[in-house]
VMD Tcl script that builds the backbone (N, CA, C; Angstrom):
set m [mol new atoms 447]
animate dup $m
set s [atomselect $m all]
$s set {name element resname resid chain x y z} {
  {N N UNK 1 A 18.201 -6.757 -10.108}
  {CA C UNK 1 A 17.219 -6.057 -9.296}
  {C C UNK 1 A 16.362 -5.169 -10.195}
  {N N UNK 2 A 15.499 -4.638 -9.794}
  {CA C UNK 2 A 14.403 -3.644 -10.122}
  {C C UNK 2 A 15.268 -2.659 -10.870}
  {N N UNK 3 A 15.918 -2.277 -9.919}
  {CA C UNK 3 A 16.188 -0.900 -9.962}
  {C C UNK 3 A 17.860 -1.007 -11.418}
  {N N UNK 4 A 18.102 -2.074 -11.211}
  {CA C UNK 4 A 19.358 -2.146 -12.349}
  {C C UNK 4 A 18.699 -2.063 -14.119}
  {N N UNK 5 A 17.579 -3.380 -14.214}
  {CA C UNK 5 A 16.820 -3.484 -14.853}
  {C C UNK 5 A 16.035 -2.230 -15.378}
  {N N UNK 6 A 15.483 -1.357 -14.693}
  {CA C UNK 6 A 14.851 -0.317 -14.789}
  {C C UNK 6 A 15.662 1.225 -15.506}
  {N N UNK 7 A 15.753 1.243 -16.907}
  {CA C UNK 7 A 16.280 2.495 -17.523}
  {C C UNK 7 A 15.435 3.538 -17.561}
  {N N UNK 8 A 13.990 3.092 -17.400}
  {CA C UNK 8 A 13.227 4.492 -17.714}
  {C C UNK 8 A 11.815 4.628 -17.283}
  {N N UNK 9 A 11.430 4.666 -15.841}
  {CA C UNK 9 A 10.342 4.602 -15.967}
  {C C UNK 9 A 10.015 4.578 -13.962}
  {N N UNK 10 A 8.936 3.376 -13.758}
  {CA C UNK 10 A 8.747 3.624 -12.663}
  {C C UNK 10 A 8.252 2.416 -11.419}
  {N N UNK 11 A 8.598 2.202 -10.315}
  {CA C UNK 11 A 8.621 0.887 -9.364}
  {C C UNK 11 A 7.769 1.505 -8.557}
  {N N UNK 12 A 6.750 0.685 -8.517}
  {CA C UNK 12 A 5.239 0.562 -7.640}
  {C C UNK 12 A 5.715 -0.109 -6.556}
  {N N UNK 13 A 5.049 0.266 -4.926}
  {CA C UNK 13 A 5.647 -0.818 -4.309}
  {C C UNK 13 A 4.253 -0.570 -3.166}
  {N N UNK 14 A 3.522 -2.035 -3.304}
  {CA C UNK 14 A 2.542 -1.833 -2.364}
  {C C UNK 14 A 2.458 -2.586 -0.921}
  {N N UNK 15 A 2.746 -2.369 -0.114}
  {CA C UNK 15 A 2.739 -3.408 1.029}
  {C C UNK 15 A 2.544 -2.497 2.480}
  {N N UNK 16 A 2.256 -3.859 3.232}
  {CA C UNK 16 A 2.155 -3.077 4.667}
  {C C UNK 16 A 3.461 -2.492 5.250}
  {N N UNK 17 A 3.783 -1.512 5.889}
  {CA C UNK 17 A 5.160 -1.381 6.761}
  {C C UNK 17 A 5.026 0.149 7.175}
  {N N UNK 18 A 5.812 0.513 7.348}
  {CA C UNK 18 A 6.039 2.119 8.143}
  {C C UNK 18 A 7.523 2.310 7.699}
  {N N UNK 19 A 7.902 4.240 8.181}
  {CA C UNK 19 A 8.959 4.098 7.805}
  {C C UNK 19 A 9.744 3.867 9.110}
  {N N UNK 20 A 11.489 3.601 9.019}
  {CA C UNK 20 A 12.128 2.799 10.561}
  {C C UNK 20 A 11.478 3.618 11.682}
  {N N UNK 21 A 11.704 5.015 11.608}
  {CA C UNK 21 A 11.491 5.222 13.090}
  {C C UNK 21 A 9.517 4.478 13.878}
  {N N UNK 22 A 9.184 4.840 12.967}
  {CA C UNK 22 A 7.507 3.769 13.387}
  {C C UNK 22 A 7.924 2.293 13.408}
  {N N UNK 23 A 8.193 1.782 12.734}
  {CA C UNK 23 A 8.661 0.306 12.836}
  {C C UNK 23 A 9.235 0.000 13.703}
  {N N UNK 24 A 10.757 0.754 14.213}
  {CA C UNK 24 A 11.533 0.023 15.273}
  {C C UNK 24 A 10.871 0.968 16.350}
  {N N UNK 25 A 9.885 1.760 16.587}
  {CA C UNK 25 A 9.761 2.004 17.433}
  {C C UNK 25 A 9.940 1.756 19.203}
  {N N UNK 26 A 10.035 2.271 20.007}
  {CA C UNK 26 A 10.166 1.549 21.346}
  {C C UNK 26 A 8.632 0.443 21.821}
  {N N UNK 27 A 7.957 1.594 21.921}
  {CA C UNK 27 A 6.297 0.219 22.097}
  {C C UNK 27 A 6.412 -1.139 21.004}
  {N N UNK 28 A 7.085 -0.656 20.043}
  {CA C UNK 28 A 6.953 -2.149 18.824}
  {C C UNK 28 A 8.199 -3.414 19.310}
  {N N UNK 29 A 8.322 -3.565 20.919}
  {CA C UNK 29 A 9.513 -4.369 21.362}
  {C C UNK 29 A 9.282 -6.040 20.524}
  {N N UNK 30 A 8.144 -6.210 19.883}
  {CA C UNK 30 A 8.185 -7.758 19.987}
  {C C UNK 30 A 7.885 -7.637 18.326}
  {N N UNK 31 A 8.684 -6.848 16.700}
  {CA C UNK 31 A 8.914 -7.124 15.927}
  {C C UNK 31 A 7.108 -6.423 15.630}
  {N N UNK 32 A 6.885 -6.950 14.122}
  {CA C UNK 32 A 5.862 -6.905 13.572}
  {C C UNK 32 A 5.358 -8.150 13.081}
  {N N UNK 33 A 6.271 -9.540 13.243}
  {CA C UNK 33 A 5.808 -10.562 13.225}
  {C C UNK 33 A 4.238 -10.958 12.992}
  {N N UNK 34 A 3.163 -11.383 12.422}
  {CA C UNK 34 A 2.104 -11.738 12.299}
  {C C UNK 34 A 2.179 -13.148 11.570}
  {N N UNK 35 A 0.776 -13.455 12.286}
  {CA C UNK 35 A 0.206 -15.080 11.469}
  {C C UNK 35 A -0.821 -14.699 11.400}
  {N N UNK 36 A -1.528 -15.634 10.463}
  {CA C UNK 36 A -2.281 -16.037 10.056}
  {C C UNK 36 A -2.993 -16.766 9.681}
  {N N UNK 37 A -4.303 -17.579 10.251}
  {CA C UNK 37 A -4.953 -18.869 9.884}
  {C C UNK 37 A -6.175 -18.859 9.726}
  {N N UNK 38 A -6.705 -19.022 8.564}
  {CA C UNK 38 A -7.980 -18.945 8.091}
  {C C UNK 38 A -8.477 -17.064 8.895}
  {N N UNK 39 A -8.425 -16.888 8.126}
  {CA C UNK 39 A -8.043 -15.264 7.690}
  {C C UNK 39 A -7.940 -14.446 9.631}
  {N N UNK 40 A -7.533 -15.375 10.763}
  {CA C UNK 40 A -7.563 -15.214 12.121}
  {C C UNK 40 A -6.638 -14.810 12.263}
  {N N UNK 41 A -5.896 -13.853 12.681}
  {CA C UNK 41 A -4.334 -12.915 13.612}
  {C C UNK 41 A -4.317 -14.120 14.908}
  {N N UNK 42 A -2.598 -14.453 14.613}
  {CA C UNK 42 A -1.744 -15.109 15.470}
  {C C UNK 42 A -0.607 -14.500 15.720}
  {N N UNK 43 A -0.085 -14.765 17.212}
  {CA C UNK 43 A 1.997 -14.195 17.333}
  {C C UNK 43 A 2.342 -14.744 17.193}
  {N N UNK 44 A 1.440 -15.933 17.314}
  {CA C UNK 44 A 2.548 -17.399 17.483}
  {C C UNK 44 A 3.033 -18.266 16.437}
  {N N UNK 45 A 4.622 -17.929 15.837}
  {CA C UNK 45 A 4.716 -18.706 14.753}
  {C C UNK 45 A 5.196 -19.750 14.860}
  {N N UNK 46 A 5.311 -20.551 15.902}
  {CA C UNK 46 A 5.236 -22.263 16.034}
  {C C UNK 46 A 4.054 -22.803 15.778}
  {N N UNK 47 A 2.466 -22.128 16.061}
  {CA C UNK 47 A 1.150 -23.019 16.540}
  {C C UNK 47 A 1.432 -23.435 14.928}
  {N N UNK 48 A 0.097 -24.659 14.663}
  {CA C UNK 48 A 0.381 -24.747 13.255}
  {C C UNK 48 A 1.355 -24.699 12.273}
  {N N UNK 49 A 2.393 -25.131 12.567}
  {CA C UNK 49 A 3.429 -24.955 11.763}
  {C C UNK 49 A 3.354 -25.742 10.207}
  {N N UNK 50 A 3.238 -24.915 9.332}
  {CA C UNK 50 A 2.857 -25.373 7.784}
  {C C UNK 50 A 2.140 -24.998 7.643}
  {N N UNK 51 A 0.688 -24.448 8.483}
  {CA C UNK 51 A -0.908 -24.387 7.996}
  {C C UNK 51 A -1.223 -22.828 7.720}
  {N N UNK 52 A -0.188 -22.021 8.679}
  {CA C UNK 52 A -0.547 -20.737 8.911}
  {C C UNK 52 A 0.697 -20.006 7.799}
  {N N UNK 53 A 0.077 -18.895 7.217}
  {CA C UNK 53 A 0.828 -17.784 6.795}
  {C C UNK 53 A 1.148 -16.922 7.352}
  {N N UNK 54 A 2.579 -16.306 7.346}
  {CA C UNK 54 A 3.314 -15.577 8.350}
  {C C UNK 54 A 3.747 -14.331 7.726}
  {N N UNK 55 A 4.153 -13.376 7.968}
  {CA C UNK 55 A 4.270 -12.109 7.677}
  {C C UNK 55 A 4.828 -10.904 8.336}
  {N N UNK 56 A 5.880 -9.830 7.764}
  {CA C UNK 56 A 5.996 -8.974 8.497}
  {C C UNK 56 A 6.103 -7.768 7.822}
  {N N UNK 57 A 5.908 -6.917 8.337}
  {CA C UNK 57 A 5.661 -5.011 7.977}
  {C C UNK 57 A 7.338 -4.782 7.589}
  {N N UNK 58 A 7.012 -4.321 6.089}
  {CA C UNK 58 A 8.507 -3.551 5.594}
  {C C UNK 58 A 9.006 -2.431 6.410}
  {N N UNK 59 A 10.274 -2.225 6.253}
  {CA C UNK 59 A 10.689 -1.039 6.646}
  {C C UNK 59 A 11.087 -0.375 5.158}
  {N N UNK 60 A 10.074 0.748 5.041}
  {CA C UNK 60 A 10.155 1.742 3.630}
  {C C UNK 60 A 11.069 2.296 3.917}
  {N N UNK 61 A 11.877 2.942 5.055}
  {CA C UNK 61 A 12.799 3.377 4.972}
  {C C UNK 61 A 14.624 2.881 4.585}
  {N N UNK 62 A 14.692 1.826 4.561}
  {CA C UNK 62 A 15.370 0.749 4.492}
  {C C UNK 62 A 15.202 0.914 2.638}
  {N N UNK 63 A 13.864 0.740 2.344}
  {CA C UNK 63 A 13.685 0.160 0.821}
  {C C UNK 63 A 14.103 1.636 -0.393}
  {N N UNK 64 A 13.768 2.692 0.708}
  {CA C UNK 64 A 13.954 3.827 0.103}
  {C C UNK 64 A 14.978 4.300 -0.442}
  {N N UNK 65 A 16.108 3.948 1.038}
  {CA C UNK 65 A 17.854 4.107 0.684}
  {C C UNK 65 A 18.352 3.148 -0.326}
  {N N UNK 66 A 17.513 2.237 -0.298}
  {CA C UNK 66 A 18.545 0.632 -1.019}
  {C C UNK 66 A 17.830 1.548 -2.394}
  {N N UNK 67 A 16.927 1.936 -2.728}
  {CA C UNK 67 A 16.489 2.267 -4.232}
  {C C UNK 67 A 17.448 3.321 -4.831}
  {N N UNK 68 A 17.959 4.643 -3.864}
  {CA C UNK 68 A 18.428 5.951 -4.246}
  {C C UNK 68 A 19.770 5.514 -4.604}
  {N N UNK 69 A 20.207 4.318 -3.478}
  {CA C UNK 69 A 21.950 3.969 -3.384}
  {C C UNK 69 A 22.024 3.238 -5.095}
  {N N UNK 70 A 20.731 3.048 -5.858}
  {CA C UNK 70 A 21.081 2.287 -6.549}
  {C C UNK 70 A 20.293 3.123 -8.070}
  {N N UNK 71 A 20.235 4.609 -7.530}
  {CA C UNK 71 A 19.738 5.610 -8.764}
  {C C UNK 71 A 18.288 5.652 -8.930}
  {N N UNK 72 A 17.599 5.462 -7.822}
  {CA C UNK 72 A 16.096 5.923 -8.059}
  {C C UNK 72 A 15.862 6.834 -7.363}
  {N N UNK 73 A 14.855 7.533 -7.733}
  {CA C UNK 73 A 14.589 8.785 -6.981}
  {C C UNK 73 A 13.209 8.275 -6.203}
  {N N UNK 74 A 12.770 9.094 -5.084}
  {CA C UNK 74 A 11.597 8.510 -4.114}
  {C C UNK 74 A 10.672 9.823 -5.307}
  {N N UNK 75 A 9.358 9.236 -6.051}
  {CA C UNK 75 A 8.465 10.233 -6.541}
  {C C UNK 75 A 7.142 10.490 -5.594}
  {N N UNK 76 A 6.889 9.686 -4.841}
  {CA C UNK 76 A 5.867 9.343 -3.804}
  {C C UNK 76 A 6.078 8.363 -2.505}
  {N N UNK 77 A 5.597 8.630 -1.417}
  {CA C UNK 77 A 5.100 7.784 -0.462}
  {C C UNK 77 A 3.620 7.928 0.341}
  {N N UNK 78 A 2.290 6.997 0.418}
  {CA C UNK 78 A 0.981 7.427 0.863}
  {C C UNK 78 A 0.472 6.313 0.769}
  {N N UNK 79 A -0.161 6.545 1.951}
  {CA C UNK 79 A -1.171 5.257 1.997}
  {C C UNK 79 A -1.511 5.109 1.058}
  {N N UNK 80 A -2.761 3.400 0.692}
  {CA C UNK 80 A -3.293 3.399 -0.236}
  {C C UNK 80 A -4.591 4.035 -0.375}
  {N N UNK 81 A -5.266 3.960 1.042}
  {CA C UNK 81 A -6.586 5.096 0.965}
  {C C UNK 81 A -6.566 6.546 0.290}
  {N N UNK 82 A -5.134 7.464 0.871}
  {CA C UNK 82 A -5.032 8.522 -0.241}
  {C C UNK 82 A -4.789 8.345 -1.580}
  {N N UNK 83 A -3.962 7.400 -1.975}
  {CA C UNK 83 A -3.769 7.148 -2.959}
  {C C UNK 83 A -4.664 6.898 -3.892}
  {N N UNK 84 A -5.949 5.603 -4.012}
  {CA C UNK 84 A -6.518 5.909 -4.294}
  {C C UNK 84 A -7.978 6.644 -4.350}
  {N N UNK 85 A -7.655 7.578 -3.483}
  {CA C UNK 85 A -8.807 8.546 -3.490}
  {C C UNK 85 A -8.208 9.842 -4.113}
  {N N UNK 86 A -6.883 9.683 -4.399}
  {CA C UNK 86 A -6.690 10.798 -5.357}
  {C C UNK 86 A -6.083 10.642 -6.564}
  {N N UNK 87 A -6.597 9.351 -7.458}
  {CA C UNK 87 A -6.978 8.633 -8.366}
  {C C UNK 87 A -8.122 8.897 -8.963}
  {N N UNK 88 A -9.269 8.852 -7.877}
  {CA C UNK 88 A -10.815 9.278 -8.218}
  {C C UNK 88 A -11.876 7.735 -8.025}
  {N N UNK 89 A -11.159 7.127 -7.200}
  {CA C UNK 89 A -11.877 5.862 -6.954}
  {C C UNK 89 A -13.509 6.073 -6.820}
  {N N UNK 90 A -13.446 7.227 -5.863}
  {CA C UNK 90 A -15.073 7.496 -6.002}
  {C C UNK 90 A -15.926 7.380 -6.629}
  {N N UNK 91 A -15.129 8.440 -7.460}
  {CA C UNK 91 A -16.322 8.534 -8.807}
  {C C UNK 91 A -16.400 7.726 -9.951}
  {N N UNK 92 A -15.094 7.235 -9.780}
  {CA C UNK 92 A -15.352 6.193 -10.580}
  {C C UNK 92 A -16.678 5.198 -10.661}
  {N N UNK 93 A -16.763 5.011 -8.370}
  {CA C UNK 93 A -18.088 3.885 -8.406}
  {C C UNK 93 A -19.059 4.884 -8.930}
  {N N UNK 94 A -19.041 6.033 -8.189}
  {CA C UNK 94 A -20.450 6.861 -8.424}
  {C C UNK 94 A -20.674 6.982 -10.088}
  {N N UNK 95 A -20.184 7.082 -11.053}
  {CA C UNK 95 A -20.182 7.110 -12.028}
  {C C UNK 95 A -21.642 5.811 -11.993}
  {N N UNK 96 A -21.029 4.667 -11.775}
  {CA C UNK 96 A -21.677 3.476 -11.775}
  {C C UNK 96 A -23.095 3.562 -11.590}
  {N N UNK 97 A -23.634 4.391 -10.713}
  {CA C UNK 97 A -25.038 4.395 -9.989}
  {C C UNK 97 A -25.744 5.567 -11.226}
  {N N UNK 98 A -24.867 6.091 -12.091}
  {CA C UNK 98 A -25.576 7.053 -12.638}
  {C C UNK 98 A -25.874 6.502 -14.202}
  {N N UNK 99 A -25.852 4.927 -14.614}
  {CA C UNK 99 A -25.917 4.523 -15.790}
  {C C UNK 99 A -27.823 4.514 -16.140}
  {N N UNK 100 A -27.990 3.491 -14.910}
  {CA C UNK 100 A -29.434 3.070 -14.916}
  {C C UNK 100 A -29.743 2.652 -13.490}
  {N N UNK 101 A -31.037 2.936 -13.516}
  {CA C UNK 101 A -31.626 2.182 -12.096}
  {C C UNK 101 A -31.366 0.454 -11.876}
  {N N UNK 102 A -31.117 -0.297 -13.058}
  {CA C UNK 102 A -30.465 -1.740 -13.116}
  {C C UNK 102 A -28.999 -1.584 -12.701}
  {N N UNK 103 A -28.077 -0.778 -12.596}
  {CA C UNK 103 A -26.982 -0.648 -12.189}
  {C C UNK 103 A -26.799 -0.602 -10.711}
  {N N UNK 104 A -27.862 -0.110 -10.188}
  {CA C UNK 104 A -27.724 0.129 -8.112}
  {C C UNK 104 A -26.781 -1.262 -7.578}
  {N N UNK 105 A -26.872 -2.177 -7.981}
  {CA C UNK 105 A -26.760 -3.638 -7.342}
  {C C UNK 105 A -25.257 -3.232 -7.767}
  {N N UNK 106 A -25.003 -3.388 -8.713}
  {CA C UNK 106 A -23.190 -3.379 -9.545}
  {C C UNK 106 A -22.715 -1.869 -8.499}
  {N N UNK 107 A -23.433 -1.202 -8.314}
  {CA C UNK 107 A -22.994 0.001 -7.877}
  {C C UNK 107 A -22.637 -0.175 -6.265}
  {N N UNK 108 A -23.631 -0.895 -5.399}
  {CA C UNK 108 A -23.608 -1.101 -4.053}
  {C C UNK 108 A -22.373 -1.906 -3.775}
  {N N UNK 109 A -22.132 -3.037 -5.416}
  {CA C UNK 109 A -20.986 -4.546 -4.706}
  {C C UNK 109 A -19.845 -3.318 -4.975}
  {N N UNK 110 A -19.340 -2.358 -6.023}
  {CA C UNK 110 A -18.362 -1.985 -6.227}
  {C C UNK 110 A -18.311 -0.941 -4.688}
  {N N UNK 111 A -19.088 0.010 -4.429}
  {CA C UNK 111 A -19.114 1.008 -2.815}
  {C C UNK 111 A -18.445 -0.191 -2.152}
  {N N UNK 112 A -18.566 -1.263 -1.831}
  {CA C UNK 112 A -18.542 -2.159 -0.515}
  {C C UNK 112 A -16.849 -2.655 -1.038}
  {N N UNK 113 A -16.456 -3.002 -2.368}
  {CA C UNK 113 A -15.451 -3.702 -2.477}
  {C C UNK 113 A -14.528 -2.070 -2.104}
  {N N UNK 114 A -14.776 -1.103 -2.912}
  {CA C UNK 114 A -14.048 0.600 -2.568}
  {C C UNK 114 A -13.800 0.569 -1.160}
  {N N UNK 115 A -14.705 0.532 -0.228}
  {CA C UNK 115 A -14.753 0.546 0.921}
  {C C UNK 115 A -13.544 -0.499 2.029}
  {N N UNK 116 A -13.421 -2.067 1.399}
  {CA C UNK 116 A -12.299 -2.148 1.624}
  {C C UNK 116 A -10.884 -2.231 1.600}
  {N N UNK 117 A -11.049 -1.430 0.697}
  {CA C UNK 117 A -9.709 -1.087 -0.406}
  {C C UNK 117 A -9.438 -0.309 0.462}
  {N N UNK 118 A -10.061 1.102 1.073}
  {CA C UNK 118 A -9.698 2.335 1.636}
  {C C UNK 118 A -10.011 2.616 3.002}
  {N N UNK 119 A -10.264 1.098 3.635}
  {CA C UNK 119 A -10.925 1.281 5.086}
  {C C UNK 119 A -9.054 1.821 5.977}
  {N N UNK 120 A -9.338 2.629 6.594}
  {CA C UNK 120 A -8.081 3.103 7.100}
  {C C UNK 120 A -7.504 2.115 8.389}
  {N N UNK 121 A -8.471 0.837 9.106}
  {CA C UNK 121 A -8.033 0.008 9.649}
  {C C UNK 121 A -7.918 -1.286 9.140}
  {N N UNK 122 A -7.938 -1.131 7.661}
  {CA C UNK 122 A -7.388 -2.412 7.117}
  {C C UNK 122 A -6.870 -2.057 5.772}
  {N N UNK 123 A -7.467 -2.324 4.859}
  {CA C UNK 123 A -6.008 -2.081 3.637}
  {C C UNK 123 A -5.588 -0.843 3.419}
  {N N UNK 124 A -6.503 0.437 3.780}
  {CA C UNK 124 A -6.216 1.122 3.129}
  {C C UNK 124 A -4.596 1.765 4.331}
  {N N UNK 125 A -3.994 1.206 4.652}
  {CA C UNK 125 A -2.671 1.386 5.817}
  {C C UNK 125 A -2.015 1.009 4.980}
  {N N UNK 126 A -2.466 0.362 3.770}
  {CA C UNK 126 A -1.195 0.015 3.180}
  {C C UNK 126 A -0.366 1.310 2.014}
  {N N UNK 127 A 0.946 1.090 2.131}
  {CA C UNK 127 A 1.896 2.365 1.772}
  {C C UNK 127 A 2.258 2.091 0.660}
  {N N UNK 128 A 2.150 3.079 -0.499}
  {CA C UNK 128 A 2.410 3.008 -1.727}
  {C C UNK 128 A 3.680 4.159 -2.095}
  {N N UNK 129 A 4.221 3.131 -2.249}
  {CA C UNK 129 A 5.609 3.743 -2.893}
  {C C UNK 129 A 6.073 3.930 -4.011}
  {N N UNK 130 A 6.445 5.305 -4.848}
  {CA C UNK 130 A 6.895 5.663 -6.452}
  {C C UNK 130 A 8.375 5.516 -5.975}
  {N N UNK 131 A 8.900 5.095 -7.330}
  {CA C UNK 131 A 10.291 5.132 -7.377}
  {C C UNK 131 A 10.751 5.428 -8.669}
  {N N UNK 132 A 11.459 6.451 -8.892}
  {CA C UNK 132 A 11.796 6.767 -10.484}
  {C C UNK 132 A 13.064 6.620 -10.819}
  {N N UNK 133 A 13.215 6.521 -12.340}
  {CA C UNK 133 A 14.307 6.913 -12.842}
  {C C UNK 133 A 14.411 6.817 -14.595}
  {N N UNK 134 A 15.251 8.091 -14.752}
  {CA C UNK 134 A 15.318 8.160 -16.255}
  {C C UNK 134 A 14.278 8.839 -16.506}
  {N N UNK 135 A 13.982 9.912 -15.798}
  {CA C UNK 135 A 13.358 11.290 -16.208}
  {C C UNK 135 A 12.480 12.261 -14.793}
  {N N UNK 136 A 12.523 13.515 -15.321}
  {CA C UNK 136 A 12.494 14.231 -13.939}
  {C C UNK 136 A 11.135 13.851 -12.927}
  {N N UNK 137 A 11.657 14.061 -11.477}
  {CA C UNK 137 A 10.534 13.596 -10.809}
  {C C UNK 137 A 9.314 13.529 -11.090}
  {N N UNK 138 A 8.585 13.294 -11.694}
  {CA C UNK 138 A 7.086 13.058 -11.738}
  {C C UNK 138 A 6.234 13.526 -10.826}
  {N N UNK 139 A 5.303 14.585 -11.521}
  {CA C UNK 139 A 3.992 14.918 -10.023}
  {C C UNK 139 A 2.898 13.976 -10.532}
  {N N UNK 140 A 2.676 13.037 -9.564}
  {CA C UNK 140 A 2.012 11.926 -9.468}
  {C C UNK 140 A 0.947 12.059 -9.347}
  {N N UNK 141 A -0.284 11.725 -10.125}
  {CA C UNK 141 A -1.659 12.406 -9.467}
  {C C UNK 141 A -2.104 11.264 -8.182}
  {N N UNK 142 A -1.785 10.244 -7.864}
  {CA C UNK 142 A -2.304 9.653 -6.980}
  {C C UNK 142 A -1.030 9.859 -5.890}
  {N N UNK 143 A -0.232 10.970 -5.907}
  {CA C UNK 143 A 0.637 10.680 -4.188}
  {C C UNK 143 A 0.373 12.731 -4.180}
  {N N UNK 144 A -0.750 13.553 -4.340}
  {CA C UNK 144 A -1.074 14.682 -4.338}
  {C C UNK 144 A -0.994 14.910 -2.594}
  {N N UNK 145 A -1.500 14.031 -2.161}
  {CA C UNK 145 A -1.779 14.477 -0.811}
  {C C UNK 145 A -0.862 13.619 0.273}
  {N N UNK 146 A 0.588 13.838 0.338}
  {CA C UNK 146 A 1.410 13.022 1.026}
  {C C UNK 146 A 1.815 13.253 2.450}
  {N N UNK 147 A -0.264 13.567 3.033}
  {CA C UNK 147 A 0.113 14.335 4.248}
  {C C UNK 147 A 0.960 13.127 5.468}
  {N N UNK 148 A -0.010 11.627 5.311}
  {CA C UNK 148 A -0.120 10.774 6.203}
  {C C UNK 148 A 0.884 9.762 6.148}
  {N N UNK 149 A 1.853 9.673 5.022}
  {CA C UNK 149 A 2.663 8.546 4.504}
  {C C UNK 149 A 3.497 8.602 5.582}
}
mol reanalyze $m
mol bondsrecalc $m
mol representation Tube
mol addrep $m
């Protein structure tokens, strides 16, 4: 595993999920199950059988215990929108717009690709998880703001 393998350093973990109590929630009676076909949301994982990609939301809380039971410490949990916006994704693009007036175009595709990196109803829900070990917790500059995780 990761975590056996791992003497010194640190496990990234990016994916969709919540922690159990959001996941098994009571309203969530029918799983987190999803499909997918030609980039379309399905429940149904019989339709298409072979054609569609299927998928379900981790439980971080689950992944959290299995890491500690096995000597990692939790250094972060946060979306990826905070995450990287407290990275500096911004300015990074804005940086971009400030080379040359030939740059606007490179500057607009990178705003639009930023944009769905950190849209809060699509990737940016996704939860980024630190996991350490083999030296003291780490203050992470991208899990600063771990209001929403």
């Amino acid at each position: 595993s990761a975590a056996q393998a791992l003497e010194r350093g640190l496990v990234l973990t990016f994916d969709y999920g919540y922690p159990a109590e959001e996941l098994y929630a009571p309203w969530r009676r029918d799983g987190t199950l999803l499909c997918f076909y030609r980039h379309n949301p399905s429940s149904d994982p019989y339709a298409r059988v072979g054609k569609q990609d299927m998928t379900a939301h981790v439980d971080f809380t689950t992944l959290i215990r299995t890491g500690e039971s096995h000597g990692l410490e939790t250094a972060g949990f946060i979306t990826q929108s905070r995450f990287l916006a407290a990275l500096g994704i911004g300015a990074g693009v804005a940086n971009v717009a400030k080379e040359s007036p030939e740059a606007l175009e490179e500057y607009y595709s990178r705003r639009r690709a930023v944009q769905v990196l950190i849209d809060a109803a699509g990737l940016g829900r996704i939860r980024v998880l630190a996991q350490s070990r083999g030296f003291a917790t780490p203050s992470l500059v991208g899990f600063a703001d771990q209001t929403d995780a």
